[in-house]
N, CA, C and O of each residue as an XYZ file, in Angstrom:
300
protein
N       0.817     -1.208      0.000
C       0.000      0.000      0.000
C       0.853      1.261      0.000
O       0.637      2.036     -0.931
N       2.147      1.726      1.232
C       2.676      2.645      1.004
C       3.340      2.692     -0.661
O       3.445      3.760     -1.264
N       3.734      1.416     -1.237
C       4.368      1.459     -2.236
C       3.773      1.924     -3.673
O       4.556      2.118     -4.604
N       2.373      2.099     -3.838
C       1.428      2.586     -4.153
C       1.260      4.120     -4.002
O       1.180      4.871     -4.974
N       1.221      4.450     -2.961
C       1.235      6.012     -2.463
C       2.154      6.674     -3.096
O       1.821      7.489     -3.956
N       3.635      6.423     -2.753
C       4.843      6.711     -3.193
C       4.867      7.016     -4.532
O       5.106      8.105     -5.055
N       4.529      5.677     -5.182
C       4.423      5.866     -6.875
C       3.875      6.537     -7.498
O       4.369      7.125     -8.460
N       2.699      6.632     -7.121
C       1.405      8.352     -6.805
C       1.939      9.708     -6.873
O       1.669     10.587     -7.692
N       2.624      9.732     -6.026
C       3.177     10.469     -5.571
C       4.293     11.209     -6.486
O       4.327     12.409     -6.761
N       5.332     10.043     -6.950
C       6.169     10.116     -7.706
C       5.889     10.405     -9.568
O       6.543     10.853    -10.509
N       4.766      9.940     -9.378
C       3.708     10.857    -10.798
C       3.189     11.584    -10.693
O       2.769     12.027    -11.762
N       2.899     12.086     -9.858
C       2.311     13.263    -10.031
C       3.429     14.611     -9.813
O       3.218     15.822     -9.876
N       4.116     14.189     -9.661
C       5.575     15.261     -9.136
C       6.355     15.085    -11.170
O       6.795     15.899    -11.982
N       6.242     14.308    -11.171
C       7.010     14.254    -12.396
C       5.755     15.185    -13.580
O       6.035     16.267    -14.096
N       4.567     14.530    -13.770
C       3.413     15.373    -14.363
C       3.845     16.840    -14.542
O       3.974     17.542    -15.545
N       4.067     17.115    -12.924
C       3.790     18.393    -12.493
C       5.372     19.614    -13.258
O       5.467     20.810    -13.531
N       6.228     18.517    -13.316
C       8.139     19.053    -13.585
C       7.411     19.118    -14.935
O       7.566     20.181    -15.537
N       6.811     18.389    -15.401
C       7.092     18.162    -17.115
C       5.865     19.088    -17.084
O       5.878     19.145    -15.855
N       4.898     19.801    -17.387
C       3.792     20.498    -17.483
C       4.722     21.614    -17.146
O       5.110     22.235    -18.135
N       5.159     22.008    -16.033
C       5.767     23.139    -15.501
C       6.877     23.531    -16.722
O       6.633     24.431    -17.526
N       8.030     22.799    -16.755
C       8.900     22.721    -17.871
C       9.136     23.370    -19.308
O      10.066     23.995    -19.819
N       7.491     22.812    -19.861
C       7.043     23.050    -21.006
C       5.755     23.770    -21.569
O       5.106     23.519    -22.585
N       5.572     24.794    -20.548
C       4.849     25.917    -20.438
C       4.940     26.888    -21.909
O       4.098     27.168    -22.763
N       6.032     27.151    -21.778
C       6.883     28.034    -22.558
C       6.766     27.679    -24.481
O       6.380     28.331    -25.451
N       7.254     26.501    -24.298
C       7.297     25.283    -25.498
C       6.408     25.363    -26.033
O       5.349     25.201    -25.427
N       6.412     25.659    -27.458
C       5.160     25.760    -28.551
C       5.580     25.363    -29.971
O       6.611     25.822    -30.463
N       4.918     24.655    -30.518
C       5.206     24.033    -31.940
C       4.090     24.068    -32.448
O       3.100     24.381    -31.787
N       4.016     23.609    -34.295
C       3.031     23.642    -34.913
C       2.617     22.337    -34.962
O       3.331     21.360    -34.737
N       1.169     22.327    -35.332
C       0.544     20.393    -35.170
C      -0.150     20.556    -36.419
O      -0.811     21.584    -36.565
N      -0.097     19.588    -37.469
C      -0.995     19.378    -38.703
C      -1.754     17.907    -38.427
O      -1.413     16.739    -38.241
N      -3.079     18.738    -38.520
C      -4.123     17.457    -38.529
C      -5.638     18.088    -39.614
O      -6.724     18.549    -39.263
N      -5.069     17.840    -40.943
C      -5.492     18.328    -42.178
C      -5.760     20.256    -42.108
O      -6.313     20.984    -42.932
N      -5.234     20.528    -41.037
C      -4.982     21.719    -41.059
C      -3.378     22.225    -39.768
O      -3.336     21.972    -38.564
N      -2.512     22.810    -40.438
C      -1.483     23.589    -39.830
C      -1.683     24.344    -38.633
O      -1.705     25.566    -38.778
N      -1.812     23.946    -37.636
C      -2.238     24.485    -36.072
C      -0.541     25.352    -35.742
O       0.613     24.922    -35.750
N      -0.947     26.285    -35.560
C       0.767     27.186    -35.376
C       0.582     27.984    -33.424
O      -0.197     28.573    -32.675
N       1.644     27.534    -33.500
C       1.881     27.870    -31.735
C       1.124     27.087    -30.756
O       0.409     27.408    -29.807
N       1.355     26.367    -31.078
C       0.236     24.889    -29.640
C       1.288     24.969    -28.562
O       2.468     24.678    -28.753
N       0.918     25.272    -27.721
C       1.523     24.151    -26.502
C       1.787     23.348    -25.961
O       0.900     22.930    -25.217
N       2.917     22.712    -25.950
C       3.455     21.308    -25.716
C       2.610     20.687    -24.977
O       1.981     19.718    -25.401
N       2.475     21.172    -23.737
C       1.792     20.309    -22.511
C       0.182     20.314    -23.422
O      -0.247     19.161    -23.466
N      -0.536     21.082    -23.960
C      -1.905     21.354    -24.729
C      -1.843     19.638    -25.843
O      -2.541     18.624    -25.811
N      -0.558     20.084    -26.776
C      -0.804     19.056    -27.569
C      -0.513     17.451    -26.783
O      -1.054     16.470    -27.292
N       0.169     17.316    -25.812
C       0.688     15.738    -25.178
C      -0.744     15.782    -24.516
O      -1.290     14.762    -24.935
N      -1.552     16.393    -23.763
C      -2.564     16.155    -23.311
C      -3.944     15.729    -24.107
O      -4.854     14.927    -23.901
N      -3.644     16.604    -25.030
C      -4.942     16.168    -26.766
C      -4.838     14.774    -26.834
O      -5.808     14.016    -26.831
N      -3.431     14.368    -26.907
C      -3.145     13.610    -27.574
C      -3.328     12.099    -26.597
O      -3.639     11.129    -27.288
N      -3.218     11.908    -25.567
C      -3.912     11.265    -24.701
C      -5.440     11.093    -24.342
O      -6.150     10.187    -23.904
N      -5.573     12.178    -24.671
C      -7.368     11.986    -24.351
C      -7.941     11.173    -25.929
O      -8.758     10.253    -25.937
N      -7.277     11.784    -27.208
C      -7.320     11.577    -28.260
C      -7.131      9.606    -28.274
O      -7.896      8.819    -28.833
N      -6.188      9.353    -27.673
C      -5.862      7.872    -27.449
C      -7.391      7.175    -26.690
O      -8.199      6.461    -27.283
N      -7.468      7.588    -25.364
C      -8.464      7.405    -24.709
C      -9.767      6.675    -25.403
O     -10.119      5.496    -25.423
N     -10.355      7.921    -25.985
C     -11.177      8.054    -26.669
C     -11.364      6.921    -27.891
O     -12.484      6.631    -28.312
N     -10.291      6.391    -28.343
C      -9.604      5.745    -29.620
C      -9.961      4.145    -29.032
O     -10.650      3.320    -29.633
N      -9.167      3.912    -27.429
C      -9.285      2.954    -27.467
C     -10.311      2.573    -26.275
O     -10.027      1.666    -25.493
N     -11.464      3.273    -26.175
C     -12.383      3.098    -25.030
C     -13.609      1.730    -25.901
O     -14.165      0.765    -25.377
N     -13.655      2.298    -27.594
C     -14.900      1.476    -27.740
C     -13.988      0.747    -28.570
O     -14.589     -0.119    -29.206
N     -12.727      0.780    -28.802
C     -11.855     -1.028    -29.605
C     -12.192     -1.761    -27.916
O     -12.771     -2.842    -27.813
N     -11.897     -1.261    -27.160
C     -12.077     -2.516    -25.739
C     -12.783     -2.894    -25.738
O     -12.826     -4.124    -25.736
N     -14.528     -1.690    -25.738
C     -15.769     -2.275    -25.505
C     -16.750     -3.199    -26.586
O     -17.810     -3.815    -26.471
N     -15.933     -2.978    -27.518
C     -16.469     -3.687    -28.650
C     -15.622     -5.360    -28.564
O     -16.237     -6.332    -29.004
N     -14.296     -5.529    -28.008
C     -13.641     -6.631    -27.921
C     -14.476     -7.754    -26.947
O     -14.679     -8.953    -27.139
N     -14.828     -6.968    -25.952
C     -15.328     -7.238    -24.346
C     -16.494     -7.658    -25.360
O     -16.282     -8.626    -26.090
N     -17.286     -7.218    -25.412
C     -18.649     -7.467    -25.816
C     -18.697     -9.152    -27.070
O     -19.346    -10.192    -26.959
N     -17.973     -8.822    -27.843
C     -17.181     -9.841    -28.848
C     -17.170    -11.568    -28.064
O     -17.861    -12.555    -28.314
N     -15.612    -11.250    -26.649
C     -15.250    -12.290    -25.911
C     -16.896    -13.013    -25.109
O     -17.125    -14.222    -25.129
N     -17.777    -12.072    -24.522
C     -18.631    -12.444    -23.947
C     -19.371    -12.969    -24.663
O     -19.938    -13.907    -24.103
N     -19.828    -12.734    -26.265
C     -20.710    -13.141    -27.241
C     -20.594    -14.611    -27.239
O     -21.252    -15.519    -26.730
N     -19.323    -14.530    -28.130
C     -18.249    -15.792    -28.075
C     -18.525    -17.346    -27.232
O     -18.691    -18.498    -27.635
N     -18.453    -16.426    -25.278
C     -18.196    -17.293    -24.345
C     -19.811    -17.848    -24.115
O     -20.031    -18.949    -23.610
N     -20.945    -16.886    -24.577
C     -22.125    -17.487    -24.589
C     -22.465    -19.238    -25.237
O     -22.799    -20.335    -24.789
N     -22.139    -18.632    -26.481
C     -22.314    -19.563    -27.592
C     -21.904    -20.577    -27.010
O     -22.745    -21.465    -26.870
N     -20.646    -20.809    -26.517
C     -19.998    -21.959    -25.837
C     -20.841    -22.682    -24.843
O     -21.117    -23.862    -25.059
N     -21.417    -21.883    -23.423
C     -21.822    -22.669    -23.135
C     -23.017    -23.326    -23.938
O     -23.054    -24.552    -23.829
N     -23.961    -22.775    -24.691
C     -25.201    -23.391    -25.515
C     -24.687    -24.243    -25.634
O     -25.186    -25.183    -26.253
């Protein structure tokens, strides 16, 4: 359990260095259009939720799939 906490702990401190860090940091992002001056921490965060989002219904559609599947079996 403490070892848990710690690790917690130890991410969110790192989050916090790297967000802090790259405040400043701005680049351009093309996603069928040329986005100019993004913010680092703006675009790594898009881009996670962007994932999220991506792989919330490949799971729920897999899940749903395996259970279909495991029905049939017992019949």
């Amino acid at each position: 359990m403490p070892i848990k906490l710690i690790l917690v702990i130890l991410l969110a401190v790192f989050v916090s260095v790297f967000t802090g860090l790259n405040l400043d940091n701005k680049c351009s992002f093309w996603f069928f259009h040329t986005f100019k001056d993004i913010p680092v921490v703006a675009l790594v965060i898009g881009s996670f939720v962007a994932g999220v989002l991506v792989a919330l219904p490949v799971s729920l559609i897999s899940r749903n799939k395996k259970n279909k599947d495991r029905d049939v079996m017992k019949k």
